[in-house]
C-alpha positions as CSV (number, residue, x, y, z in Angstrom):
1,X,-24.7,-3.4,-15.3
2,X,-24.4,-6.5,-13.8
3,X,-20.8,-8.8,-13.0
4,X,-19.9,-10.8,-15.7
5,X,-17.9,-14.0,-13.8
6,X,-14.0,-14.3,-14.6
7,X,-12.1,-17.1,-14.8
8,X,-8.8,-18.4,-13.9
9,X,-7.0,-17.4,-17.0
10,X,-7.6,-13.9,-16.3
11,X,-4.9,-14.5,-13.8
12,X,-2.3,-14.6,-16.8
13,X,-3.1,-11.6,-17.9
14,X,-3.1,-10.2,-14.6
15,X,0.1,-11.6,-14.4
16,X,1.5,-9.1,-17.4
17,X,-0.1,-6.2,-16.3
18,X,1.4,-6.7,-12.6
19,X,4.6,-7.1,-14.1
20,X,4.7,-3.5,-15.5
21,X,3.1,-1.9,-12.2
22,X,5.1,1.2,-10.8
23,X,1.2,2.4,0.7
24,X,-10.2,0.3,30.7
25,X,-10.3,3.7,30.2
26,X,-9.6,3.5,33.6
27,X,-6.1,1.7,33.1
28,X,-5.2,3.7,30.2
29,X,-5.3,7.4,32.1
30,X,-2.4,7.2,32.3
31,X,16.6,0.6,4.0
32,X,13.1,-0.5,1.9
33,X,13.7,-3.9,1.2
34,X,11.8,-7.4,0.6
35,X,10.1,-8.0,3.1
36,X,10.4,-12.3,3.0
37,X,14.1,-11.3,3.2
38,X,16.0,-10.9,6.6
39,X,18.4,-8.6,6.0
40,X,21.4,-8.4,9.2
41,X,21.2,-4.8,10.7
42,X,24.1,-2.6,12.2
43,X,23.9,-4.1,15.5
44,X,24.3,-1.5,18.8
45,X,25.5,-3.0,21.9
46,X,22.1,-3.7,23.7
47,X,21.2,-5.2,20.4
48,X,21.3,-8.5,22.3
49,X,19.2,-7.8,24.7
50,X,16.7,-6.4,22.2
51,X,16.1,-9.2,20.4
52,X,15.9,-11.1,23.5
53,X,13.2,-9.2,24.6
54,X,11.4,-9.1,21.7
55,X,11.0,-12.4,21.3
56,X,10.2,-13.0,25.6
57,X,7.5,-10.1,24.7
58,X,6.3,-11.9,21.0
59,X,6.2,-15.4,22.9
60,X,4.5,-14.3,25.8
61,X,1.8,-12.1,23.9
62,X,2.1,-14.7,21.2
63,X,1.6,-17.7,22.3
64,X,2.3,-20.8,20.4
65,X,2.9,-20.4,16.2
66,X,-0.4,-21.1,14.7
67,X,1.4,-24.2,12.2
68,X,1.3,-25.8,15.4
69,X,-1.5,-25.2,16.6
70,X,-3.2,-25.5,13.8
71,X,-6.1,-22.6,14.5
72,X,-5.5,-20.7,11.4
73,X,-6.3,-21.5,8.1
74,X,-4.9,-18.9,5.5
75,X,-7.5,-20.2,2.9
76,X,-10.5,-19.5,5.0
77,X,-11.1,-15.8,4.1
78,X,-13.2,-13.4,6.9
79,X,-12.9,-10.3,4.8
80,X,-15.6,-7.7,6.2
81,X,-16.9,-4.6,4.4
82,X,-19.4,-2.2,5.7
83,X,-22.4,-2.0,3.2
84,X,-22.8,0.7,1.2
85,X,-25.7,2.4,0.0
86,X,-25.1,4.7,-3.0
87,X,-26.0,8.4,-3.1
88,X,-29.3,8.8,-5.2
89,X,-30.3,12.1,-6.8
90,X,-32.6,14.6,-4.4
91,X,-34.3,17.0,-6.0
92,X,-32.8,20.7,-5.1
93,X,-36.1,22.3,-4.5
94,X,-37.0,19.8,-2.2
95,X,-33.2,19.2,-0.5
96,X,-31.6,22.6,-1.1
97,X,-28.3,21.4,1.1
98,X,-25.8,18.7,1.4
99,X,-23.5,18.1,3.6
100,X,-21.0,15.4,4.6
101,X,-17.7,15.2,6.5
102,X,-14.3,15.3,4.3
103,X,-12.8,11.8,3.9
104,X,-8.7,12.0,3.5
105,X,-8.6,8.2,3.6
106,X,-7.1,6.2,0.5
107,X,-7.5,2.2,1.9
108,X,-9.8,1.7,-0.6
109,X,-7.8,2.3,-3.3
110,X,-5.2,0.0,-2.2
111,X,-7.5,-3.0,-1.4
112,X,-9.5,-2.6,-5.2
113,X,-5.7,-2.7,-6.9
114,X,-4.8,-5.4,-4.4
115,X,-7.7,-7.6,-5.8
116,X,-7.4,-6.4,-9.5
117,X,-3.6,-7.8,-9.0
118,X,-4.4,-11.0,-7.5
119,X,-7.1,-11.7,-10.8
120,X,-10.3,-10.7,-9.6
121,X,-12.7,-7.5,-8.6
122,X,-13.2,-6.3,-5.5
123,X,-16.3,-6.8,-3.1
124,X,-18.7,-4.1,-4.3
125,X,-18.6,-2.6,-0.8
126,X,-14.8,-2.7,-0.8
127,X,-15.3,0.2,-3.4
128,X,-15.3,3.8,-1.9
129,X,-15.6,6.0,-4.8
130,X,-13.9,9.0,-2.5
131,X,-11.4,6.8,-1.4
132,X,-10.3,6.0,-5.0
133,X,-10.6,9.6,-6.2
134,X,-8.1,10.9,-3.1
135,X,-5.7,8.5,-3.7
136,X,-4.0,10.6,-6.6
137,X,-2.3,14.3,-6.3
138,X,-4.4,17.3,-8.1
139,X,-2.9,20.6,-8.8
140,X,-5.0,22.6,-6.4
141,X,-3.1,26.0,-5.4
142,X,-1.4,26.4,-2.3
143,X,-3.1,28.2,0.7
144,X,-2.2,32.0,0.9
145,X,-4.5,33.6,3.7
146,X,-5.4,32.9,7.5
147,X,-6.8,29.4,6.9
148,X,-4.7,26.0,6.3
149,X,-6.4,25.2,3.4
150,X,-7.6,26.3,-0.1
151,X,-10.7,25.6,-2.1
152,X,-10.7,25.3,-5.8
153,X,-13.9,24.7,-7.3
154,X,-14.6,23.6,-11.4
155,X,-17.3,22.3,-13.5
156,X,-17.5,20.3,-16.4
157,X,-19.9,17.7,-18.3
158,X,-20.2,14.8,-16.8
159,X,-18.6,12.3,-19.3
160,X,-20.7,9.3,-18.1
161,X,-23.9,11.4,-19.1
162,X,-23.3,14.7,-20.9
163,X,-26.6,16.0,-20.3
164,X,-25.7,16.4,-17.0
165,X,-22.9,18.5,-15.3
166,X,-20.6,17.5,-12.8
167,X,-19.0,19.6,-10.2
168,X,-15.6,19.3,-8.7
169,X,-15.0,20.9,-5.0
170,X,-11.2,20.9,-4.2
171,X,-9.2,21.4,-0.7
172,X,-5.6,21.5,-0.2
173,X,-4.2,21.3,2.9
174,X,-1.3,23.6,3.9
175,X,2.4,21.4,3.4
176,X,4.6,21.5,5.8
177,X,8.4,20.0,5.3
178,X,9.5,17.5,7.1
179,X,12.2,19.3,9.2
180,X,9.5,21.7,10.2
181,X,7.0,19.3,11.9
182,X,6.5,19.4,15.4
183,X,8.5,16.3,17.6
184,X,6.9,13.9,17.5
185,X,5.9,10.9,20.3
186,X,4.9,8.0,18.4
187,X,3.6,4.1,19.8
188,X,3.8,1.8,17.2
189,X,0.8,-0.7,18.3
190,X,1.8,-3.8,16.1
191,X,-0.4,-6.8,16.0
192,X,1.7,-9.9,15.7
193,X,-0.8,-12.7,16.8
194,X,-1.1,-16.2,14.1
195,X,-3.0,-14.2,11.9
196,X,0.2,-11.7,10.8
197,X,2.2,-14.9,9.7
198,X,2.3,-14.6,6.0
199,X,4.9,-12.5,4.4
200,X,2.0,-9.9,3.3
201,X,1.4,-9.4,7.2
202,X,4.2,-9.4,9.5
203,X,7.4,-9.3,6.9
204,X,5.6,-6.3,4.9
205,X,5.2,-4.1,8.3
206,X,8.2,-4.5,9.4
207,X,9.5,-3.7,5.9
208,X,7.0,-0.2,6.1
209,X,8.5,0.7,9.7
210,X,11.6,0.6,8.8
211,X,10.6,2.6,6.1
212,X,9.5,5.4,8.6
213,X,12.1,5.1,11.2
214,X,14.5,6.0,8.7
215,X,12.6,9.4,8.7
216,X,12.8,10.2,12.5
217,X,14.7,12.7,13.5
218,X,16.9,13.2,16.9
219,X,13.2,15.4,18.6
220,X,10.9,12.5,17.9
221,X,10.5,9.6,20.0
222,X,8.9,6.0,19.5
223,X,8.0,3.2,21.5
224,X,7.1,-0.1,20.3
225,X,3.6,-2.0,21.5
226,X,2.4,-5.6,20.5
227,X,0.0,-7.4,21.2
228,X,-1.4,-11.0,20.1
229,X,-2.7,-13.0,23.1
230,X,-1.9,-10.0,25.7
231,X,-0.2,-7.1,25.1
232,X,3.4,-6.1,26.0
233,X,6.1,-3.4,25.4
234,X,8.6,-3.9,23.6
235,X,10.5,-0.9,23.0
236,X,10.3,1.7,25.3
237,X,10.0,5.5,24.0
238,X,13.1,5.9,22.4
239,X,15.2,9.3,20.8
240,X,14.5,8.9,16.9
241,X,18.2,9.2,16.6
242,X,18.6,5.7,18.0
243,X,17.9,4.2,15.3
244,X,19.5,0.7,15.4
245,X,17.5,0.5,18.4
246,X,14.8,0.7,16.8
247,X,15.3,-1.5,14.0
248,X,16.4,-4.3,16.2
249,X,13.5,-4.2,18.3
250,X,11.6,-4.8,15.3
251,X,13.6,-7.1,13.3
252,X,12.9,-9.3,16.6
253,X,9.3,-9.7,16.0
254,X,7.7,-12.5,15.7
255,X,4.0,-13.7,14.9
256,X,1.7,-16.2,17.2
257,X,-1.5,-16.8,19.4
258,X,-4.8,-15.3,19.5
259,X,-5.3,-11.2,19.6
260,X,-6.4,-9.2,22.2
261,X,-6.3,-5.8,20.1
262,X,-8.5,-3.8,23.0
263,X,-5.5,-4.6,25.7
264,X,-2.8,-3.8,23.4
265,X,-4.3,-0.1,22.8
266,X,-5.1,0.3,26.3
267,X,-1.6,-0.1,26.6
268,X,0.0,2.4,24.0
269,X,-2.4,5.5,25.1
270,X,-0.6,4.7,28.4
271,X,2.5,4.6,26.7
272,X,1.7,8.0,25.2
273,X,0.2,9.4,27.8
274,X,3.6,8.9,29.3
275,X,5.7,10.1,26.7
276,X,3.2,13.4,25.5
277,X,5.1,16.2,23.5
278,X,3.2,19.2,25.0
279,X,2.5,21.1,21.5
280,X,3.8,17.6,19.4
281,X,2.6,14.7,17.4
282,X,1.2,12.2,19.7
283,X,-0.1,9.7,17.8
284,X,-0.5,6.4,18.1
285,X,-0.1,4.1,15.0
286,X,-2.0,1.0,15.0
287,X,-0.5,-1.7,12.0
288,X,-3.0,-5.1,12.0
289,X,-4.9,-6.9,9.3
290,X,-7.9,-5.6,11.8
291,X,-9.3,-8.8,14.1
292,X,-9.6,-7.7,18.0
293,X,-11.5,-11.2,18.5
294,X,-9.9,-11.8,21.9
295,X,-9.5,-9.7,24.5
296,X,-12.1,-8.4,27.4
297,X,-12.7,-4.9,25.7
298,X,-15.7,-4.9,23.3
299,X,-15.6,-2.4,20.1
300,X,-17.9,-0.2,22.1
301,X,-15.3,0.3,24.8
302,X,-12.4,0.4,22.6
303,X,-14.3,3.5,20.6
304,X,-15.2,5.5,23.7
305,X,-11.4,5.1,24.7
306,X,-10.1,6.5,21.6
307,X,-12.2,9.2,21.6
308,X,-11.3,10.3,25.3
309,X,-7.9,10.1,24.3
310,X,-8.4,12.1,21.2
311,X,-10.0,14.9,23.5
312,X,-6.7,14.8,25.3
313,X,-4.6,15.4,22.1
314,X,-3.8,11.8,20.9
315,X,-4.4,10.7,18.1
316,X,-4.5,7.6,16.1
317,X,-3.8,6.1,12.2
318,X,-4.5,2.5,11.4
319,X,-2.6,1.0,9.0
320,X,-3.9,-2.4,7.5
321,X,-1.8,-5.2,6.2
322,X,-2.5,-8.5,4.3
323,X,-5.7,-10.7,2.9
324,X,-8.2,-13.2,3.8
325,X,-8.8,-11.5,7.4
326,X,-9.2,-7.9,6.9
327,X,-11.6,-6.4,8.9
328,X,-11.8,-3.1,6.8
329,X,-14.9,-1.3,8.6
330,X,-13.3,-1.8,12.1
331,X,-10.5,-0.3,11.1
332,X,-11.7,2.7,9.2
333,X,-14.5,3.3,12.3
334,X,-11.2,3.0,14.8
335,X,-9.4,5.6,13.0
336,X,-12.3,7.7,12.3
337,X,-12.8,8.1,15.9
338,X,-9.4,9.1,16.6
339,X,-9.3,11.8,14.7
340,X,-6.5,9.8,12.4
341,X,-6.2,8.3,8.8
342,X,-7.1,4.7,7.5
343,X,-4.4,3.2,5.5
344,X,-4.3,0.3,3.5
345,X,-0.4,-1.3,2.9
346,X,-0.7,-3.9,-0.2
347,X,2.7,-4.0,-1.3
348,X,6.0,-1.6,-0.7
349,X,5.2,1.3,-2.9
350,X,2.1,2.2,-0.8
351,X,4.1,2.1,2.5
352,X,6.5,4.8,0.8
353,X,4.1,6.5,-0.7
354,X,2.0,6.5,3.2
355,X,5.1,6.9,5.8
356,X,7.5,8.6,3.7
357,X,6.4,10.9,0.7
358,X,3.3,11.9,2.4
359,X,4.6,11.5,6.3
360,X,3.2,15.0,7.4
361,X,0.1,14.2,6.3
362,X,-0.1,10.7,7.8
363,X,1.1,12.5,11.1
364,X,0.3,16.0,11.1
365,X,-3.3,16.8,11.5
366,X,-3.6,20.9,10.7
367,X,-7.3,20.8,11.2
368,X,-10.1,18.8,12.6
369,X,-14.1,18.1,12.6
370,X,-13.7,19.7,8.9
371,X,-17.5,19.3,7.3
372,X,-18.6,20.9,3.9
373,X,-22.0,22.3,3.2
374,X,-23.2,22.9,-0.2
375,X,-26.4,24.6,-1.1
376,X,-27.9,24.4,-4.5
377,X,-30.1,26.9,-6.5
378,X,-32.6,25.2,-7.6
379,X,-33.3,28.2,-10.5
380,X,-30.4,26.3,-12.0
381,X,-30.2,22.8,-10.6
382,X,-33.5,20.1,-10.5
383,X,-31.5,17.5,-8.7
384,X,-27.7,16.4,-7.8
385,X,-26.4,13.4,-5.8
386,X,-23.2,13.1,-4.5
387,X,-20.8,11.0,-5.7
388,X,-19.4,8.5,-2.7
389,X,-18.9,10.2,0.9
390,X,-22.3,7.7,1.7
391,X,-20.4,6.6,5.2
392,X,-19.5,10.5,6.2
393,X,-23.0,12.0,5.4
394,X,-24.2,14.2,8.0
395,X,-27.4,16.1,9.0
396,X,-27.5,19.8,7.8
397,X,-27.8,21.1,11.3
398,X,-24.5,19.3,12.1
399,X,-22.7,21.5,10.4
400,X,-23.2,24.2,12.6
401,X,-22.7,22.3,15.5
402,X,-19.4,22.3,16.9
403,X,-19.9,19.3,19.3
404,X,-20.2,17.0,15.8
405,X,-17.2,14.7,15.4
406,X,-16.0,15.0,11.3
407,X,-13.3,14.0,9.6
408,X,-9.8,15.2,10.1
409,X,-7.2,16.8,7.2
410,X,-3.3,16.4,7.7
411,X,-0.6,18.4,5.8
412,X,-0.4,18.4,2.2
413,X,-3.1,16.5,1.9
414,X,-6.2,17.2,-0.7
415,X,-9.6,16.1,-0.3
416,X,-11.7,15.7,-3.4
417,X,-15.7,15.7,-3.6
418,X,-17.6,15.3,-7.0
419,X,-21.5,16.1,-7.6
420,X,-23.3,15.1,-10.4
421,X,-26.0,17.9,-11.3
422,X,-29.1,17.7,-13.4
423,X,-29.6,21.2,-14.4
424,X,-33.5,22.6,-14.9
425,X,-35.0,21.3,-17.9
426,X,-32.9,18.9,-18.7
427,X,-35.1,15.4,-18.9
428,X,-33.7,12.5,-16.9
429,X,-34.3,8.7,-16.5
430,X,-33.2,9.0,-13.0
431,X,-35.7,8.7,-9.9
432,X,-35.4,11.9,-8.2
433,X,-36.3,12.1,-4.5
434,X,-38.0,14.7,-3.2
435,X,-41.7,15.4,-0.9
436,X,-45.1,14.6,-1.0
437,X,-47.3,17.4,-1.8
438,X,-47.9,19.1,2.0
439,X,-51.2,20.6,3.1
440,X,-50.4,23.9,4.9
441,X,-46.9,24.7,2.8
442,X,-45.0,24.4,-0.3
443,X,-42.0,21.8,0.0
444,X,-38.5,24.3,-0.6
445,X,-41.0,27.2,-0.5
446,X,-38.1,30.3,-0.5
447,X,-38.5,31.7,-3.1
448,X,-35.4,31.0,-5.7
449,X,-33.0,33.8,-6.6
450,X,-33.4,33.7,-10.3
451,X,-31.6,36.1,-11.4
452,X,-28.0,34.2,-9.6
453,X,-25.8,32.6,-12.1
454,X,-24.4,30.3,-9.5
455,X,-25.0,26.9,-9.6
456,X,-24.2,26.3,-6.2
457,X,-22.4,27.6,-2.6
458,X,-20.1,26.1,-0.9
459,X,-19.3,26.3,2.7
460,X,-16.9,24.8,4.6
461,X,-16.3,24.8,8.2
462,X,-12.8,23.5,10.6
463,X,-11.2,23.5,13.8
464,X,-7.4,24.0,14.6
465,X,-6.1,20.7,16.0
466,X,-6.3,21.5,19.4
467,X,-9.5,24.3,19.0
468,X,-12.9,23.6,20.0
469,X,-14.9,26.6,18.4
470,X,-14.8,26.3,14.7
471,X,-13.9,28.6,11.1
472,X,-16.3,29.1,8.4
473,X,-14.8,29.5,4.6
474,X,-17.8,30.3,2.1
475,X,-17.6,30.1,-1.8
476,X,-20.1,30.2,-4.5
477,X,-19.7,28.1,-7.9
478,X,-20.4,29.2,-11.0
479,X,-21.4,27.3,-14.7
480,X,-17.8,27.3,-16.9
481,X,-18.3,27.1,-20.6
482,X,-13.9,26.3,-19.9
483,X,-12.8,22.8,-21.5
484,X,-12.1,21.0,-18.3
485,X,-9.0,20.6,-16.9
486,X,-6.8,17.7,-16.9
487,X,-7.0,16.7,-13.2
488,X,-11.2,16.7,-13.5
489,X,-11.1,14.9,-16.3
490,X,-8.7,12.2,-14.5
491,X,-10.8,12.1,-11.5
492,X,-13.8,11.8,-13.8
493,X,-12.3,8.8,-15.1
494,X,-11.2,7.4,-11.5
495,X,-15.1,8.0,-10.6
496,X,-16.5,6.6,-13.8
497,X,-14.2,3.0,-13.0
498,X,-15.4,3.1,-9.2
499,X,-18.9,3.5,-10.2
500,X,-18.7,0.2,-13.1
501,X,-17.0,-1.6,-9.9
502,X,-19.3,-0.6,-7.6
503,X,-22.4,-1.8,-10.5
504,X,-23.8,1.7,-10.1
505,X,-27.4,2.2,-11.8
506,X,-26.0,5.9,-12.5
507,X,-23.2,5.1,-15.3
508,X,-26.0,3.4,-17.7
509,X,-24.8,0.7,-20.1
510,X,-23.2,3.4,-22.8
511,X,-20.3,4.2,-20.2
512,X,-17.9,1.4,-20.0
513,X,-14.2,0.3,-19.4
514,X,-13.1,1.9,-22.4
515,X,-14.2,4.6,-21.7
516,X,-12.8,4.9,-18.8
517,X,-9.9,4.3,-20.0
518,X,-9.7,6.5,-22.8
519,X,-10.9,9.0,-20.7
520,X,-7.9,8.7,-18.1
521,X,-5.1,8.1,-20.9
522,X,-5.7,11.5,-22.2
523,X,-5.4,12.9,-18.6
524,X,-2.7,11.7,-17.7
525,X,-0.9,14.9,-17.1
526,X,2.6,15.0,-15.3
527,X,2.7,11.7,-13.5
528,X,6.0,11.8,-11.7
529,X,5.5,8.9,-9.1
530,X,3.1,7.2,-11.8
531,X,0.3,6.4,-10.0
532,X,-1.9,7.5,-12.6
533,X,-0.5,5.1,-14.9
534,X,-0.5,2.6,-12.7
535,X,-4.1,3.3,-12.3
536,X,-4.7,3.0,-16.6
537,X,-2.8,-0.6,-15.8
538,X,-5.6,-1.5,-13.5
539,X,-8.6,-0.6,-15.5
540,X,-6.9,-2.1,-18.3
541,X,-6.6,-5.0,-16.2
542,X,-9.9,-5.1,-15.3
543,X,-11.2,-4.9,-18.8
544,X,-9.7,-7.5,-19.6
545,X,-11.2,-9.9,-17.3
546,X,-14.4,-8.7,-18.5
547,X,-13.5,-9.7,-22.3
548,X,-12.0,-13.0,-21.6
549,X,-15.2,-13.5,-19.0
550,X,-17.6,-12.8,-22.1
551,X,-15.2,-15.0,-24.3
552,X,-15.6,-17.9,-22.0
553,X,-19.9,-17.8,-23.0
């Protein structure tokens, strides 16, 4: 399926469907609104001084404003995306296991509708199938025994290819109410160099954090980092209770000069390390459209410090604003290393929907290193492929390994993993990749357990946040005749769309954009925040490109 280009007047009916829409080491040991509008806070007495030093801090890390200057242009667009290489079938006699690292992330999502509202599709590596899929709520049951989480496992035809089957594995992490999380010591690490100028940069965070300062409570604590051509502090760690303080010294921000990212988080894991909450949240929340181009750190450097300071019980979410200089990969690998979440803030919605409906599980991490295994039985399945995860794949020894970094689940959160399985017999156009012949042995020579009715086990293993040996939850999967339910057959539908974005040789020509959305109208379920019609919008929206595109031939 190959893209079909678009032109401008797409952008009018983008327009109507927008309308109607609803986010070194050494040193470092140690009221929602819009967001273009300034509104006048409550002002405390120090207020003054605030502000003052604010804008001393944003000048002196800042620089000169880039109009000025003149070093950047807003049209010249350095977007980067990490390639991705999609999941092919492996035949289950020849690759009896999978196994990959859970992915709680939702950027993805966030960017793709950021695009679809702007008139055009996203980069085809700007699509992370997983990432769309765990953007949206599914009615898995609550935990009830000794581990945080529960796993809920279904199977159903796959709509994109009947013939086949595909397989829904389910976790959902333990909630926890916001009056019952653990104080927290938060650094907000805010990059306000030239590039944060435009009102979907600088004005939008500051519109989020206020968003999440309104949250705080009297046990937590924040200080306030920035950096642009050096970094500085702002705000020292300051009572949540404070929080006209807090707001001021935000309001007083102001964007300018070059970035030197790798100083500026040198600087809040010292602010942390400070200001650590023995049994807490320490975390430190990074908020940049991504470029560290200045600065003496390298990435390398940066990476090995985040990890050490993850070791140490610090943590760190990235939360990424505006176009045209995103460095999405950086940002993901930054937060994937610090055992944190990768967020991607588009418009005000999503900052709710990140810092204050789903705050304890942007904060709270209740387990860690959390990897899936999944053995198939290949008396029942000829091949399967994953759908997505292809940046969190891991070895099948890794699993057992407890020294293997993996990806990190926060509370109430629910990670989502589909497989799409070609049961035995069933003929398929597919290339399935196995083994050459071998000389001394038969390739997947244990002999099959015929007689098992289970398509597959699962097995899943975690650490508490601060544990270093890990748990092991097993569960096998069995064939259901069962109609599927609605939440497969929505994220059925979410898939299907990623994998027509993404050009995937595995949706064939028969599946299209209609289907997709007829397949996710009648899912819609109970959709109390409306992100899943939102999400009909955009796939309408995007089919409609596609018919004016053809039009225009």
């Amino acid at each position: 399926m190959k893209r079909q280009p678009i032109t401008l007047i797409a952008l009018v009916v983008l327009g109507l469907f927008s309308c109607t829409a609803p986010a070194l080491r050494q040193e470092a040991d140690e009221s929602e609104q819009d967001p273009t509008v300034a509104t006048p806070q409550a002002v405390p007495a120090s207020a003054t001084e605030l502000r003052e030093r604010g804008k001393v801090a944003a000048d002196a890390v800042g620089g000169v404003s880039y109009e000025l200057q003149g070093r950047y242009n807003p049209n010249f667009n350095t977007e980067s995306y990490a390639r991705i290489v999609e999941n092919v079938f492996l035949s289950a006699a020849a690759n009896p296991l999978s196994t990959f690292s859970i992915d709680v992330d939702r950027a993805s999502y966030s960017n793709v509708r950021r695009f679809i509202n702007q008139g055009q599709r996203p980069p085809i590596d700007a699509v992370r199938i997983e990432e769309l899929i765990n953007y949206f709520h599914y009615d898995y049951p609550d935990p009830d025994g000794e581990h945080p989480f529960s796993i809920t496992t279904e199977v159903t035809d796959a709509p994109w290819n009947p013939l086949h089957k595909l397989v829904r594995i389910g976790i959902q992490g333990e909630r926890v109410d916001t009056e019952n999380l653990p104080p927290s010591n938060l650094v907000f690490l805010l990059d306000v160099s030239g590039s944060m100028q435009s009102p979907d940069k600088l004005p939008l965070l500051k519109a989020s954090f206020r968003m999440l300062v309104n949250e705080l409570r009297p046990e937590d604590r924040v200080a306030i980092v920035v950096y642009a051509g050096a970094a500085g502090l702002v705000l020292p760690s300051t009572p949540g209770d404070e929080k006209d303080t807090i707001l001021s010294a935000i309001e007083a921000l102001e964007a300018g000069g070059s970035t030197a990212g790798g100083e500026g988080i040198i600087l809040a894991y010292r602010i942390a390390h400070e200001n650590h909450i023995e049994d807490g949240n320490n975390r430190v929340i990074l908020a940049t459209d991504g470029d560290f181009n200045v600065g003496a750190s390298s990435d390398a450097e940066m990476v090995r410090l985040i990890e050490e300071k993850r070791e140490q019980g610090t943590f760190l979410t990235v939360l990424g604003f505006g176009t045209g200089n995103l460095k999405d990969s950086k940002m993901e690998q930054l937060a994937d290393h610090g055992n944190g979440n990768f967020a991607y803030i588009d418009n005000l919605m999503e900052a709710r929907k990140v810092l204050v409906t789903e705050m304890g599980g942007t904060l709270l991490t209740i387990a860690k290193d959390v990897k899936i295994q999944v053995e198939f039985n290949p008396s029942r399945v000829a091949a399967y492929r994953l759908i997505g995860y292809e940046n969190r794949l891991l070895a099948n020894e890794d699993f057992n390994d407890d020294t293997k970094d993996a990806g990190e689940i926060g509370a109430g959160h629910s990670v989502t993993a589909l497989y799409e399985v070609i049961p035995v017999g069933v003929d398929s156009p597919f290339e399935i990749r196995g083994v050459d012949s071998l000389r001394y042995q038969t390739p997947g020579a244990t002999t099959p357990t015929s007689d098992s009715p289970e398509l597959m086990f699962v097995k899943l293993r975690y650490k508490e946040p601060d544990g270093e040996q890990s748990r092991l939850i097993e569960q096998p999967v069995l064939d259901s005749p069962d109609e599927a339910s609605t939440d497969l057959r929505f994220a059925a539908a979410v898939a299907g769309f990623g994998m027509i974005l993404r050009e995937s040789e595995y949706c064939g020509d028969d599946w299209t954009l209609a289907d997709a959305l007829e397949l996710a109208r009648g899912a819609i379920g109970e959709d109390s925040q409306g992100y899943r019609a939102e999400f009909i919008r955009l796939v309408e929206a995007v089919n409609s490109m596609e018919l004016l595109a053809q039009a225009s031939y």
